[in-house]
Biopython code that builds the backbone (N, CA, C, O; Angstrom):
import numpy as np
from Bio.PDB.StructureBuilder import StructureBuilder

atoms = [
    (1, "UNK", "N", (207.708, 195.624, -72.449)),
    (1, "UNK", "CA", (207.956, 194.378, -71.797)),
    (1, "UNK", "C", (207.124, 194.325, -70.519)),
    (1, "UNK", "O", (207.498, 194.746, -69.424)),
    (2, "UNK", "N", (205.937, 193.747, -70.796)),
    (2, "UNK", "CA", (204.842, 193.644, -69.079)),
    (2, "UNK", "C", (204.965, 192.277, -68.706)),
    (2, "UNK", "O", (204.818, 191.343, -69.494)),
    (3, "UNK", "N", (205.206, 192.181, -67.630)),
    (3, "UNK", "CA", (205.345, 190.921, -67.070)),
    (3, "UNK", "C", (203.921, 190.895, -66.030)),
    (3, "UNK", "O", (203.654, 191.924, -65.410)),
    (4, "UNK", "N", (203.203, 189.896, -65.911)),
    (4, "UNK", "CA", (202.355, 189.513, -65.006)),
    (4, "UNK", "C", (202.849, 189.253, -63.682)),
    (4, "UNK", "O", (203.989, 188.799, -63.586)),
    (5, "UNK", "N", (202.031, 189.514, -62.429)),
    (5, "UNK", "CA", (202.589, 188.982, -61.504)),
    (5, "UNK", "C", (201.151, 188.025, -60.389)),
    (5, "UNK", "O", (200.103, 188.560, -60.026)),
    (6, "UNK", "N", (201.392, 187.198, -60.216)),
    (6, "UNK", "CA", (200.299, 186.019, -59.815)),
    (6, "UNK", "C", (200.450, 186.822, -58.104)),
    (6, "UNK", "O", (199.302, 186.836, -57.660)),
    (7, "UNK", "N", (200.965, 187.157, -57.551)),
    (7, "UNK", "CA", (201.007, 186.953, -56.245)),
    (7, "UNK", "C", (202.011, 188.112, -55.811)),
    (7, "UNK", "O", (202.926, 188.299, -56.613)),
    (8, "UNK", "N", (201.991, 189.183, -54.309)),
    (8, "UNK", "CA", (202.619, 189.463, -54.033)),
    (8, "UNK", "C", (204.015, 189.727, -53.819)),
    (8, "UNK", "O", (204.497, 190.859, -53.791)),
    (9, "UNK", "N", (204.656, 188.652, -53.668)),
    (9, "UNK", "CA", (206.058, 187.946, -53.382)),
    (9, "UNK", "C", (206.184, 188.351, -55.017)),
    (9, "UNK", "O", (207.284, 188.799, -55.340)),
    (10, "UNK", "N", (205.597, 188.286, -55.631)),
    (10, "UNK", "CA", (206.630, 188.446, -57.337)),
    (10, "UNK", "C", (206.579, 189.674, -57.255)),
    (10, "UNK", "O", (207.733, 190.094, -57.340)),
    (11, "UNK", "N", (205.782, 190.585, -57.121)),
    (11, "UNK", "CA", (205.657, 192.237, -56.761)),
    (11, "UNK", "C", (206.949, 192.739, -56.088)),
    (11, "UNK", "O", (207.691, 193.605, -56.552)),
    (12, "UNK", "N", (207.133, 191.987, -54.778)),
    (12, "UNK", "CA", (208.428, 192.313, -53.726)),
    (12, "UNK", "C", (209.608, 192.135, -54.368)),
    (12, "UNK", "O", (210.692, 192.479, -53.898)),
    (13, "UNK", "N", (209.454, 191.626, -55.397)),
    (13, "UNK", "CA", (210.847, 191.130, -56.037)),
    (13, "UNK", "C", (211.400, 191.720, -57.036)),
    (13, "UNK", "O", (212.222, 191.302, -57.851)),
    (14, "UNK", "N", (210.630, 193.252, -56.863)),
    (14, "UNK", "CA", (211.278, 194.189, -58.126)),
    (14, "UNK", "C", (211.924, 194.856, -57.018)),
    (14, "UNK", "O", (213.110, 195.137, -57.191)),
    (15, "UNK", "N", (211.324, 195.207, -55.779)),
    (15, "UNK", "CA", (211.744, 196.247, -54.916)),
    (15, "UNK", "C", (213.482, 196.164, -54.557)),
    (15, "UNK", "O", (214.053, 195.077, -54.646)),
    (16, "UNK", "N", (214.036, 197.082, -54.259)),
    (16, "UNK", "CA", (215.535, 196.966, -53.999)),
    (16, "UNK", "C", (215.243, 196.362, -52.417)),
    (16, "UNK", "O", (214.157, 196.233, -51.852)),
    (17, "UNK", "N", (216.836, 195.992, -51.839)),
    (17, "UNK", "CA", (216.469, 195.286, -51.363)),
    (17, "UNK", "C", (216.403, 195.600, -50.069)),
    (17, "UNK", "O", (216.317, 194.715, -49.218)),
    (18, "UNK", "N", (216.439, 197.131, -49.704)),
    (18, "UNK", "CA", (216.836, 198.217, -48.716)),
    (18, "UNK", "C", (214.921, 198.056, -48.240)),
    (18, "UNK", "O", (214.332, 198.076, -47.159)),
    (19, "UNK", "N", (214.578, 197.941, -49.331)),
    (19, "UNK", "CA", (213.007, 198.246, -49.435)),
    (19, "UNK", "C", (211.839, 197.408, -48.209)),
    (19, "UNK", "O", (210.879, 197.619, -47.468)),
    (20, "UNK", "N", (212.903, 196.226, -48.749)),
    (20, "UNK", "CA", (211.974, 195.004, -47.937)),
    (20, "UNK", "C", (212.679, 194.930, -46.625)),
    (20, "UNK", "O", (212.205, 194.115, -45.833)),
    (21, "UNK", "N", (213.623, 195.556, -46.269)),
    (21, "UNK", "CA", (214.040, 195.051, -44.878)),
    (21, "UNK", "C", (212.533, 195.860, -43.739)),
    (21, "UNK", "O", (211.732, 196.752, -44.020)),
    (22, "UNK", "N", (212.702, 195.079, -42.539)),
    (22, "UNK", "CA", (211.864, 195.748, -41.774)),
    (22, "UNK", "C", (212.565, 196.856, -40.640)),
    (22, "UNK", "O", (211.985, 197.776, -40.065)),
    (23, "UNK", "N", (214.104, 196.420, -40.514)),
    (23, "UNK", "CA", (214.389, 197.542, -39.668)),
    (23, "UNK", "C", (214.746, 198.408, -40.572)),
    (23, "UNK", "O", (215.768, 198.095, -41.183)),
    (24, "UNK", "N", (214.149, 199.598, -40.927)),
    (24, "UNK", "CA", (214.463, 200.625, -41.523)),
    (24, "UNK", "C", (214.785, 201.644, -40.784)),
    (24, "UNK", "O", (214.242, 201.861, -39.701)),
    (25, "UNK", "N", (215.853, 202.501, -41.372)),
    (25, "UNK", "CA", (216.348, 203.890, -40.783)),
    (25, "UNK", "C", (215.070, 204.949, -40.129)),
    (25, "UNK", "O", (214.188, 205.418, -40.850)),
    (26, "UNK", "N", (215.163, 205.192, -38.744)),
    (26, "UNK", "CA", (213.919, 205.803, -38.230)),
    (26, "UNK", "C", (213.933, 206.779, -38.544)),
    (26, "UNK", "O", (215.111, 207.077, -38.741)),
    (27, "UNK", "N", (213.277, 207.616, -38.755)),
    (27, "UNK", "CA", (213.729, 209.303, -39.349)),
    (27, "UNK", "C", (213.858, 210.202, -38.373)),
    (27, "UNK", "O", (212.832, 210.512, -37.767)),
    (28, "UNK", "N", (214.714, 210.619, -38.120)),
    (28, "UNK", "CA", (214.867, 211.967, -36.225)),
    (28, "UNK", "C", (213.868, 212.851, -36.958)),
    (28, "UNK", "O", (213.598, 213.072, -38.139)),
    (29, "UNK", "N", (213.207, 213.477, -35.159)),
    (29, "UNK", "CA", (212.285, 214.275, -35.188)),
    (29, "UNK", "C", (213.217, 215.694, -35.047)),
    (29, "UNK", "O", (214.244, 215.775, -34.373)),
    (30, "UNK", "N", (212.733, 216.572, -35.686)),
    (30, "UNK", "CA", (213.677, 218.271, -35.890)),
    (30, "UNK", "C", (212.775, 219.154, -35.552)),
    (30, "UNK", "O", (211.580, 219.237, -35.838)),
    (31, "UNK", "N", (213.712, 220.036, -34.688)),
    (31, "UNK", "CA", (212.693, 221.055, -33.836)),
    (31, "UNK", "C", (212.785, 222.104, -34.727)),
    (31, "UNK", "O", (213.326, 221.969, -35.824)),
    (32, "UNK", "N", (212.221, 223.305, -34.278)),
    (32, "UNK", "CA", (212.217, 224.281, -34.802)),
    (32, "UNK", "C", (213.225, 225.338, -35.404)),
    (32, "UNK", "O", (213.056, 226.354, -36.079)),
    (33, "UNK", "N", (214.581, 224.563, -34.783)),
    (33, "UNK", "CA", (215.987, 225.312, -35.132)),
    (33, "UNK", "C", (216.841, 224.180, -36.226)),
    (33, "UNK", "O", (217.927, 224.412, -36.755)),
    (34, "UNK", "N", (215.744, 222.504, -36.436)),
    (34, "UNK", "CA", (216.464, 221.971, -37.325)),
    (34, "UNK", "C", (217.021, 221.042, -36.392)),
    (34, "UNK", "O", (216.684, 219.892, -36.672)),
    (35, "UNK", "N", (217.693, 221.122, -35.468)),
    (35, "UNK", "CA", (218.246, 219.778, -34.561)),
    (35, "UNK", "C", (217.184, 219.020, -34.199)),
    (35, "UNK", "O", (216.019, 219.408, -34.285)),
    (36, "UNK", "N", (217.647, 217.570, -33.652)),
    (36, "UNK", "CA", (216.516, 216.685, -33.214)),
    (36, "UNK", "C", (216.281, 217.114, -32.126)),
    (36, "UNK", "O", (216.998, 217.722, -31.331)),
    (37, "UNK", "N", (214.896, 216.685, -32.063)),
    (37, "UNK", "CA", (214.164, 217.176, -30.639)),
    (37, "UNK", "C", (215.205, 215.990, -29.722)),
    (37, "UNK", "O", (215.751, 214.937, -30.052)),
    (38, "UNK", "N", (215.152, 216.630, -28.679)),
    (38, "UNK", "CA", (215.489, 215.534, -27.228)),
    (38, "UNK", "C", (214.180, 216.111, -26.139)),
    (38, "UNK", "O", (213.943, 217.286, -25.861)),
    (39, "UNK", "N", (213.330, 214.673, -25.566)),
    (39, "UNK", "CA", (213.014, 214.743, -24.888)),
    (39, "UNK", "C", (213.360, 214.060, -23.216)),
    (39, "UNK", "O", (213.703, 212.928, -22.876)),
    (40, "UNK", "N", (213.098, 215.276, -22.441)),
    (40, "UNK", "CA", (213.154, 215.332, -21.130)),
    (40, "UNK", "C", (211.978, 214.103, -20.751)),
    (40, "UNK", "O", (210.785, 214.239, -21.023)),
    (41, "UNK", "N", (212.633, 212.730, -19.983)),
    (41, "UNK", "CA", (211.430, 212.252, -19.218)),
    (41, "UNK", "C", (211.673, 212.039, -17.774)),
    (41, "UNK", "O", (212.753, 211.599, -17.381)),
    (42, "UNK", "N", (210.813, 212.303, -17.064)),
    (42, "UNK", "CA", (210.633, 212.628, -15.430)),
    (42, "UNK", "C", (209.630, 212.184, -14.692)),
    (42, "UNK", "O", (208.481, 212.621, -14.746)),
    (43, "UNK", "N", (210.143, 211.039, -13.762)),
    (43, "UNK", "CA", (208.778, 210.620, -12.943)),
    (43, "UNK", "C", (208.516, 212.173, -11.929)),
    (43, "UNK", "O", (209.441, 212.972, -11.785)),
    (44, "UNK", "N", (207.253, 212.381, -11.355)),
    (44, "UNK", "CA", (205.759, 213.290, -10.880)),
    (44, "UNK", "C", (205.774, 212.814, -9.663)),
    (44, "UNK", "O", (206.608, 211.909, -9.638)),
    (45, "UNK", "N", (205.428, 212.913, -8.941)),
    (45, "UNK", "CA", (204.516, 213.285, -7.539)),
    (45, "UNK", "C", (204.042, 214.164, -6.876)),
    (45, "UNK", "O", (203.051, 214.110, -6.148)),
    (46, "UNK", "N", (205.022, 215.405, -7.185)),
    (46, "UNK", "CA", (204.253, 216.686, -6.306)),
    (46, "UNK", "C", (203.022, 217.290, -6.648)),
    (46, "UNK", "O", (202.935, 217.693, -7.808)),
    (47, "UNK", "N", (202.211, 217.419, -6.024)),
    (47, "UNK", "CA", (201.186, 218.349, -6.108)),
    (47, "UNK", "C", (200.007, 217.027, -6.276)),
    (47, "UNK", "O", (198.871, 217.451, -6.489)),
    (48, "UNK", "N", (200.129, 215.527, -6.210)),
    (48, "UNK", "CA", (199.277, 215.180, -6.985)),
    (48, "UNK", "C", (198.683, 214.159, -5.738)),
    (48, "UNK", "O", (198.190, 213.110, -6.154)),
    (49, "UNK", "N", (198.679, 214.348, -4.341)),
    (49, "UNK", "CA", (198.484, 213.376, -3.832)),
    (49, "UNK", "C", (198.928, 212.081, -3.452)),
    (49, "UNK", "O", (198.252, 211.165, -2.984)),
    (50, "UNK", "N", (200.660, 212.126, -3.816)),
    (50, "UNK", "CA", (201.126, 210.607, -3.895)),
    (50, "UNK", "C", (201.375, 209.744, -5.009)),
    (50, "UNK", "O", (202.221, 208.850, -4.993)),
    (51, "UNK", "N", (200.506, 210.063, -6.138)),
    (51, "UNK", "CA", (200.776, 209.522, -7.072)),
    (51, "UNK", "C", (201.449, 209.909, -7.801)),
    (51, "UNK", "O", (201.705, 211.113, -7.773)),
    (52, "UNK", "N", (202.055, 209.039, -8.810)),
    (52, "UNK", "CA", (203.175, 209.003, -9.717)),
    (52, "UNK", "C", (202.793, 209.287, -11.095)),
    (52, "UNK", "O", (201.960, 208.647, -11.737)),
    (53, "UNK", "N", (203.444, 210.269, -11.495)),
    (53, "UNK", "CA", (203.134, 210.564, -13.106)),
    (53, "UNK", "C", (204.385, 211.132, -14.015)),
    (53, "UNK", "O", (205.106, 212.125, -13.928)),
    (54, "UNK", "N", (204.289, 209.945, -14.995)),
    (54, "UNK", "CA", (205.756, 210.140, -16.127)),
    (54, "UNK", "C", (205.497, 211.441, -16.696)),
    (54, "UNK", "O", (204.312, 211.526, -17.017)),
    (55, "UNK", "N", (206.287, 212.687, -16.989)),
    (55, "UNK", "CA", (205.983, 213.496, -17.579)),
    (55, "UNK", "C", (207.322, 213.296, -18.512)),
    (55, "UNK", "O", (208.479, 213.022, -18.190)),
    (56, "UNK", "N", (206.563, 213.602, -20.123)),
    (56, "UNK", "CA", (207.351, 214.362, -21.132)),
    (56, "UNK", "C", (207.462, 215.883, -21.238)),
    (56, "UNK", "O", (206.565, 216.707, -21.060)),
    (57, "UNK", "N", (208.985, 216.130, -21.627)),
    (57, "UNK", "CA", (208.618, 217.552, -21.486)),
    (57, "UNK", "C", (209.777, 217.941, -23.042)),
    (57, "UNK", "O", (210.676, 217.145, -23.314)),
    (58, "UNK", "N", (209.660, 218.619, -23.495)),
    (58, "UNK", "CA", (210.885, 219.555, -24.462)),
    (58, "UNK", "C", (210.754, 219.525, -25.880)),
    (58, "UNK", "O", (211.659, 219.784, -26.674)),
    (59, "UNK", "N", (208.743, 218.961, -26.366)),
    (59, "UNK", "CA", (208.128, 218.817, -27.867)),
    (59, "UNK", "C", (208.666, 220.075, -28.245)),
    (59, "UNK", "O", (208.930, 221.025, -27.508)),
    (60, "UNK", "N", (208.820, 219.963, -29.670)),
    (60, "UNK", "CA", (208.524, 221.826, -30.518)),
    (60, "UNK", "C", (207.699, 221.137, -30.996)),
    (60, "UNK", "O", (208.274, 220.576, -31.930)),
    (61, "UNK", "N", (206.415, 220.715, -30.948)),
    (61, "UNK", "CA", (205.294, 220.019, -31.850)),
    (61, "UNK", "C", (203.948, 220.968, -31.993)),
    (61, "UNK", "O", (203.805, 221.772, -31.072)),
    (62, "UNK", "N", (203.182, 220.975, -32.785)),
    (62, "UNK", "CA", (201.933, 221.592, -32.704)),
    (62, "UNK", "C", (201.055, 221.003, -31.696)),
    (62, "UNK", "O", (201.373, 219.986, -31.080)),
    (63, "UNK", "N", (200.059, 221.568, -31.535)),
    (63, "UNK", "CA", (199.097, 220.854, -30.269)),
    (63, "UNK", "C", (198.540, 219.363, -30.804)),
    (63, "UNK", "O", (198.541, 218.372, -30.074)),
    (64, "UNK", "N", (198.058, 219.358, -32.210)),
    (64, "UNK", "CA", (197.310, 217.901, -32.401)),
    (64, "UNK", "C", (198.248, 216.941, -32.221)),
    (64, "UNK", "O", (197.929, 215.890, -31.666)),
    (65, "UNK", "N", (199.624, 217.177, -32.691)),
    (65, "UNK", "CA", (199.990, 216.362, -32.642)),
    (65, "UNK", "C", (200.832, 215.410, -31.542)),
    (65, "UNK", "O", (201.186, 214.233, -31.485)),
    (66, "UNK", "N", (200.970, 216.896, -30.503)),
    (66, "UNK", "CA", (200.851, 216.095, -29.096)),
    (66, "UNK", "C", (199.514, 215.346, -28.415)),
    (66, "UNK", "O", (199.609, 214.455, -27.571)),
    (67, "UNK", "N", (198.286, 215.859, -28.923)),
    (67, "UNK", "CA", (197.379, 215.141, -28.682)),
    (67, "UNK", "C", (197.380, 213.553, -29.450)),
    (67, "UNK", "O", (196.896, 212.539, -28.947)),
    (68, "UNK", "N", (197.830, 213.616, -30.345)),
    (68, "UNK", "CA", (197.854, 211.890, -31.173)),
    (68, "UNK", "C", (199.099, 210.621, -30.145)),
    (68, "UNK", "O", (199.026, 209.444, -29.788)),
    (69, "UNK", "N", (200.025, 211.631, -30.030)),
    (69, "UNK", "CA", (201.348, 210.921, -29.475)),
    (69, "UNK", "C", (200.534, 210.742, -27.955)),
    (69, "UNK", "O", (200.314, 209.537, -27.833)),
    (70, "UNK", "N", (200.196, 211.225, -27.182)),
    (70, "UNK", "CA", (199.598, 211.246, -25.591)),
    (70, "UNK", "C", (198.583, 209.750, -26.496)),
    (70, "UNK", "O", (198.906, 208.568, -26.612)),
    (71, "UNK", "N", (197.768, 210.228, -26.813)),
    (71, "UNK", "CA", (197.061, 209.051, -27.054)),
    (71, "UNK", "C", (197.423, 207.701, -27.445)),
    (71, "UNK", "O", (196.829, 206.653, -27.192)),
    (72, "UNK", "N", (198.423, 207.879, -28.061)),
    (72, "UNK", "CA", (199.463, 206.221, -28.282)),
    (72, "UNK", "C", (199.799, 206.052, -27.386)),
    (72, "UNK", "O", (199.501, 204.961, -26.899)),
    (73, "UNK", "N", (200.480, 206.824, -26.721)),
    (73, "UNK", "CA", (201.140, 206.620, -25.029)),
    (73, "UNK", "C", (200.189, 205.582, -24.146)),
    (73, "UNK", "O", (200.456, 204.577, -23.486)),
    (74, "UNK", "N", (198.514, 206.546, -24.546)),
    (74, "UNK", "CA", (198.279, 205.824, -22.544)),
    (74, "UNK", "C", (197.797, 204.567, -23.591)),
    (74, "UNK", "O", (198.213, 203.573, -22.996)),
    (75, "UNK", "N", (197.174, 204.121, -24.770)),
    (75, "UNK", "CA", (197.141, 202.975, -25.335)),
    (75, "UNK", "C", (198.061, 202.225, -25.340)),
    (75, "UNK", "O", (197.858, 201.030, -25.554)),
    (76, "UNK", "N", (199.506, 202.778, -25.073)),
    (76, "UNK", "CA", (200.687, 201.405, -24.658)),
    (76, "UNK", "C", (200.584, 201.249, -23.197)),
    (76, "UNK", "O", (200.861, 200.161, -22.690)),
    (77, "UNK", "N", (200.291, 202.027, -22.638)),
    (77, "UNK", "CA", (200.844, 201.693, -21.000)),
    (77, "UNK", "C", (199.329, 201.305, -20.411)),
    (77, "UNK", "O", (199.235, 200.904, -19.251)),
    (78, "UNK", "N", (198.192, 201.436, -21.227)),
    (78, "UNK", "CA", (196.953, 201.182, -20.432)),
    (78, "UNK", "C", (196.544, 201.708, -19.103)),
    (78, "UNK", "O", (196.140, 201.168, -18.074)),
    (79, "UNK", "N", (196.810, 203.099, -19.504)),
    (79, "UNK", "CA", (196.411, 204.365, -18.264)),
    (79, "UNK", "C", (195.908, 205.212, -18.825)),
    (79, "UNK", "O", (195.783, 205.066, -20.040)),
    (80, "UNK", "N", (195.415, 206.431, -18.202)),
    (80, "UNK", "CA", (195.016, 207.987, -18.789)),
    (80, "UNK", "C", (196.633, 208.436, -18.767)),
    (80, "UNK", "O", (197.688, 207.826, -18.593)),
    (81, "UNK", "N", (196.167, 210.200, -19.107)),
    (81, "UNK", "CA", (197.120, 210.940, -19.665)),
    (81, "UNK", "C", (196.633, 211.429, -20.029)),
    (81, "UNK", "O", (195.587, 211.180, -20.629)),
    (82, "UNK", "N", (197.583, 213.182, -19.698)),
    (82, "UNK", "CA", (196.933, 214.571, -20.736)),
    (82, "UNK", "C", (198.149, 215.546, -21.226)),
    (82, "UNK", "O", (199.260, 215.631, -20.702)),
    (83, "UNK", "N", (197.606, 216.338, -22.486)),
    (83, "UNK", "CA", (198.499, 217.672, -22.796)),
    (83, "UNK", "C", (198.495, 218.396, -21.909)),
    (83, "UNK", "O", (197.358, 218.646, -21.510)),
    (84, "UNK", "N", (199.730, 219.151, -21.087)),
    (84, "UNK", "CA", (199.281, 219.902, -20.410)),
    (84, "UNK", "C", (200.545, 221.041, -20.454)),
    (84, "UNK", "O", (201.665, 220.734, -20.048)),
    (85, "UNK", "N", (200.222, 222.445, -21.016)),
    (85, "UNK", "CA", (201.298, 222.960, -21.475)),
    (85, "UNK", "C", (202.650, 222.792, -22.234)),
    (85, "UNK", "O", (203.769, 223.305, -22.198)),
    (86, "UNK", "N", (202.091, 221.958, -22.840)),
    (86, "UNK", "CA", (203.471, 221.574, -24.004)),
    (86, "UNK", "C", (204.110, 220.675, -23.612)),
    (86, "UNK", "O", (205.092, 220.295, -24.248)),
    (87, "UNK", "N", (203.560, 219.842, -21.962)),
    (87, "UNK", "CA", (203.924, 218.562, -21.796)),
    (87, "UNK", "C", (203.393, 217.092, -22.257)),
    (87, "UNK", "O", (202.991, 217.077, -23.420)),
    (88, "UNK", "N", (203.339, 216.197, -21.753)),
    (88, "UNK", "CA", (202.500, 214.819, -22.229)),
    (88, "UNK", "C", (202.752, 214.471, -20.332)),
    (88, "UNK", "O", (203.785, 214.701, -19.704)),
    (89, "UNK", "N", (201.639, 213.956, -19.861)),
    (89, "UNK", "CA", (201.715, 213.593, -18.647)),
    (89, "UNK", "C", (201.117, 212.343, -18.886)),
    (89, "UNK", "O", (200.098, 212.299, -19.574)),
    (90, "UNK", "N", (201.746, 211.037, -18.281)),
    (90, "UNK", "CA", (201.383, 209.857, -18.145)),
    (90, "UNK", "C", (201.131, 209.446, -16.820)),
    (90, "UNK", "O", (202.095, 209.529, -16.059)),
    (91, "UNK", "N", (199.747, 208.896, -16.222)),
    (91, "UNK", "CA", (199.778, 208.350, -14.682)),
    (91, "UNK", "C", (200.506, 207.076, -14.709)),
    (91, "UNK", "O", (200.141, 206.160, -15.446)),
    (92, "UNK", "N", (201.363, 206.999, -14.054)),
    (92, "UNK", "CA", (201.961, 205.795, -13.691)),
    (92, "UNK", "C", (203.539, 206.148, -13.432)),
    (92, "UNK", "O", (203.973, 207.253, -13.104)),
    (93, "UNK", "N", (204.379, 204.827, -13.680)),
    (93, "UNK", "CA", (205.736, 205.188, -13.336)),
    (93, "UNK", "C", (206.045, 204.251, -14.919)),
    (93, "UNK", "O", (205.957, 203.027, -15.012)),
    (94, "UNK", "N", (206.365, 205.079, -15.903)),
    (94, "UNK", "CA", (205.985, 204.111, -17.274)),
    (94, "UNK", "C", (207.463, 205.060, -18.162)),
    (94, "UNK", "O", (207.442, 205.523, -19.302)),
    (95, "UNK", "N", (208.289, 205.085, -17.438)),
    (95, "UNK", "CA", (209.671, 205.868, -17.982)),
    (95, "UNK", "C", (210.537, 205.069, -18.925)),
    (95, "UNK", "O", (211.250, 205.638, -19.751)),
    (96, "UNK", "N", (210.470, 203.422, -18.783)),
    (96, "UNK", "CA", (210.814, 202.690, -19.811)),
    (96, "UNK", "C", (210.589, 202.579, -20.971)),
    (96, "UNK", "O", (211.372, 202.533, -21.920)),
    (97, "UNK", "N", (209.091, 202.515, -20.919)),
    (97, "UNK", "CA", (208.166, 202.402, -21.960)),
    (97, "UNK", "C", (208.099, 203.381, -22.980)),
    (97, "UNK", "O", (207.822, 203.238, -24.171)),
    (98, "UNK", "N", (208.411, 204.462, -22.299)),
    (98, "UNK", "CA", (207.885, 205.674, -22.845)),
    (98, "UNK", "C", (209.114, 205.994, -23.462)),
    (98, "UNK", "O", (208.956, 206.580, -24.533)),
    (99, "UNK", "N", (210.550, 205.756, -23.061)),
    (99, "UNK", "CA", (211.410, 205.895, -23.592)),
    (99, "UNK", "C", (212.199, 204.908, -24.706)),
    (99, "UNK", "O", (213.262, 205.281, -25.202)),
    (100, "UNK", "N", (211.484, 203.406, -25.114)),
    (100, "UNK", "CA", (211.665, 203.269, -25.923)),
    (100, "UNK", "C", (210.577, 203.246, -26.860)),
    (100, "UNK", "O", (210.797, 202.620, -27.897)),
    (101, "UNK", "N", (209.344, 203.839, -26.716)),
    (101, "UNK", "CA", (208.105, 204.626, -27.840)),
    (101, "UNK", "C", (209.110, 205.543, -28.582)),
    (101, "UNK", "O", (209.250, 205.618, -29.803)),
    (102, "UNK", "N", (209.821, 206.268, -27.573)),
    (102, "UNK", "CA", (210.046, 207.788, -28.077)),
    (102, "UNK", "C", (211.365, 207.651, -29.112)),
    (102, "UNK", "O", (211.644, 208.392, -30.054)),
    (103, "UNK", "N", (212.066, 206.499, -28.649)),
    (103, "UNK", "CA", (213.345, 206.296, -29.657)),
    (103, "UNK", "C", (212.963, 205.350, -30.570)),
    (103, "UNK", "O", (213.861, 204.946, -31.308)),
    (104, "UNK", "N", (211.376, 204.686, -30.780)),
    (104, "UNK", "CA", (210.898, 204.176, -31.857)),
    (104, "UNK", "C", (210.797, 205.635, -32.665)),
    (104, "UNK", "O", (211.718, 205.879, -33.444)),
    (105, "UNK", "N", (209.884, 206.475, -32.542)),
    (105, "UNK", "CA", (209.255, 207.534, -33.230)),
    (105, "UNK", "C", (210.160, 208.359, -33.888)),
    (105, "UNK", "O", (209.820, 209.125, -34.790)),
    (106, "UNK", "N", (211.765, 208.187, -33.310)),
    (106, "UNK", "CA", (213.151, 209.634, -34.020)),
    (106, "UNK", "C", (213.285, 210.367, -32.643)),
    (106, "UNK", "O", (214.314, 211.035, -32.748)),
    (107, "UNK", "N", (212.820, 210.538, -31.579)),
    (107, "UNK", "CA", (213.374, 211.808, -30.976)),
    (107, "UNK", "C", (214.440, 210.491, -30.352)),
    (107, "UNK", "O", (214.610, 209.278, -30.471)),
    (108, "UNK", "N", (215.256, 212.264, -29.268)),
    (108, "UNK", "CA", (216.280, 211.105, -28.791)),
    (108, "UNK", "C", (215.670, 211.789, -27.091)),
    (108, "UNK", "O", (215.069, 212.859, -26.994)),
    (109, "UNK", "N", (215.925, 211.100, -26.196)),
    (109, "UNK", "CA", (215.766, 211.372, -24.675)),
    (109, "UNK", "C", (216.807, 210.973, -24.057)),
    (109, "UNK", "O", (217.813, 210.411, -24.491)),
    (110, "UNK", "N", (216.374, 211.454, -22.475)),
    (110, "UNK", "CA", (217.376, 211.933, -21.322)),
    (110, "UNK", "C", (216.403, 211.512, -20.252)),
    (110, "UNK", "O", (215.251, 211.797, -19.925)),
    (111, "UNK", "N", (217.334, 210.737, -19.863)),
    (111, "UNK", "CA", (215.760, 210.029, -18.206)),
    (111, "UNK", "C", (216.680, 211.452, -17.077)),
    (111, "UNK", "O", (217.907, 211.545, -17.053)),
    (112, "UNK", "N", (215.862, 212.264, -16.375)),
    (112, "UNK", "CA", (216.156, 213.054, -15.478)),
    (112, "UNK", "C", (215.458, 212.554, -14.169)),
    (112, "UNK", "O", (214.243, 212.354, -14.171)),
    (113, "UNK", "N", (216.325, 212.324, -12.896)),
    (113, "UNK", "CA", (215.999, 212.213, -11.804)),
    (113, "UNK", "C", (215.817, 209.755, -11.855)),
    (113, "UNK", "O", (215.474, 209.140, -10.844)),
]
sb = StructureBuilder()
sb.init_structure("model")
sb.init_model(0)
sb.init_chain("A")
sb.init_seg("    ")
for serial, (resi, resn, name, xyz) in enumerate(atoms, 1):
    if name == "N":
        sb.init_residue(resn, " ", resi, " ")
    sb.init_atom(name, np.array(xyz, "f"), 0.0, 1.0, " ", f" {name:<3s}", serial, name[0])
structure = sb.get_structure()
């Protein structure tokens, strides 16, 4: 039994219907012991001259892939940013932002300070 389908929308219309919604269940990020990661976020100033810098801190991630996530980061907030020991450092004061990126992506966070 093949049925033709002219157009998309007839395609969508086999899918269940869990399929087509757009808010879908986010998937939590799991550290290395299996629980979800929680990340630590913390506005910066010391050591830096005055300026302000969001730091992430508490990945179990490999290095690239803190390098991919830093890079979405300063592309949302339209700043630099670097890996820097297993952190993500953002210039700015961007603790909102960054905290609902991070509860888009599965982890869960903790604003400190």
């Amino acid at each position: 039994m093949s049925k033709s389908f002219s157009s998309l929308q007839d395609l969508a219309s086999l899918l269940p219907e869990d399929a087509t919604k757009k808010d879908q269940l986010i998937e939590k990020k799991r550290g290395y012991d299996g629980s979800q990661q929680r990340i630590d976020i913390r506005l910066d100033k010391k050591s830096r001259g005055g300026k302000m810098v969001t730091v992430l801190s508490g990945f179990q991630s490999n290095p690239k892939e803190l390098d991919t996530l830093c890079q979405t980061f300063k592309k949302l907030c339209g700043t630099g940013g670097t890996v820097r020991d297993n952190l993500i450092e953002i210039q700015g004061d961007h603790r909102k932002k960054m905290e609902q990126a991070l509860i888009e992506r599965g982890y869960k966070t903790r604003m400190i300070g």
